[in-house]
Structure formats: C-alpha cells, structure tokens
Steps between C-alpha positions, in 0.01 A plus 500: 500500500195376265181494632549084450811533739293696734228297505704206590683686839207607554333104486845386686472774788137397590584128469819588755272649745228206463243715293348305216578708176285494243599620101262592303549449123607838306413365187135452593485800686429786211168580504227510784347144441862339447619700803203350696548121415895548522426609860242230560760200378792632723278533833330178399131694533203264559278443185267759609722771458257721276813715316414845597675756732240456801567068449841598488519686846254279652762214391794669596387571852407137555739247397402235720565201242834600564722396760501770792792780499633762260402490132743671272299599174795584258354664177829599282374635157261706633631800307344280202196599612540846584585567191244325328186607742642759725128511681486129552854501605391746773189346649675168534820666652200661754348195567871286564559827721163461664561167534840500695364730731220300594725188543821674622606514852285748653221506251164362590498186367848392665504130592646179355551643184696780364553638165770691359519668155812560302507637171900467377460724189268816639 
C-alpha cells in the first residue's frame, strides 16, 4: 500500500470514529519552512502562528479554533523530509510526539481536544 493509500484509511478510519482528519500536503512538506506552513494550512493555525518548533507545539497543544474532539494530523511524505534534513525531520517528529502526549488521553493537557499523529510512510 502507497503512502497515498495509507493516508487515505488512515483519513477514512478517523472520519469513521468521528475524529476530524486532517492531511497535510506532501508536496509542500520538504523542507523545514514548507513543512511548517503545510502543517499550519491543514490544522487551519490562527495568523499568529510564528513558524517555529516552540509556535508549532504551542499550536498543536491548543487547537481551540477547532471544533472539540480528536484531531488526526496525517503527514504521509514525511520520509521526504528525512531524507532531505534528517535533523529537522527529527525535532519536528519530537515535537508531534511531544505534542500527542500532551493532548492524548492521559497527558496533561487532556480535555475537549485530542490530537493524534500518523505518519503512513515512517
């Protein structure tokens, strides 16, 4: 199965179980600054977004301009970037991790909003 295939399960599952899936754009997603604004568009950040890894996180663990319940961020191409920038692919894969953590069941930050990560090509 291509990561495109995957991807769309994976979009289809979280839709079946009333999650809100969110795609981001592969093509965009190839460097850090493309990565950042391909995440931005398929969460639908707020304008102040500031397109760093700390905005990022501090993003991620909010989400309130979104409807309440489980976000599913699906990033498929992300072996694009860990190819190209191995180090950037690893600080944002810490900071998605961080992230899910902080907004999954048990983590601190557990409320109306949860986020899920799937990656269909690592």
């Amino acid at each position: 199965m291509t990561a495109a295939e995957q991807a769309k399960a994976a979009a289809e599952e979280a839709f079946g179980r009333g999650a809100y899936p969110h795609l981001v754009n592969a093509q965009a997603a190839v460097d850090k600054a493309g990565t950042l604004s391909a995440f931005a568009e398929a969460l639908s950040f707020p304008d102040y977004f500031g397109h760093n890894l700390d905005a990022l996180y501090d993003c991620l663990t909010d989400l309130s301009w979104l409807p309440p319940g489980e976000h599913v961020l699906i990033w498929p191409g992300s072996e694009a970037l860990r190819k190209a920038e191995p180090k950037t692919y690893l600080a944002i894969r810490s900071v998605l991790s961080d992230a899910q953590r902080t907004l999954g069941p048990s983590g601190p930050s557990a409320g109306s909003w949860r986020l899920t990560v799937v990656l269909p090509d690592a």
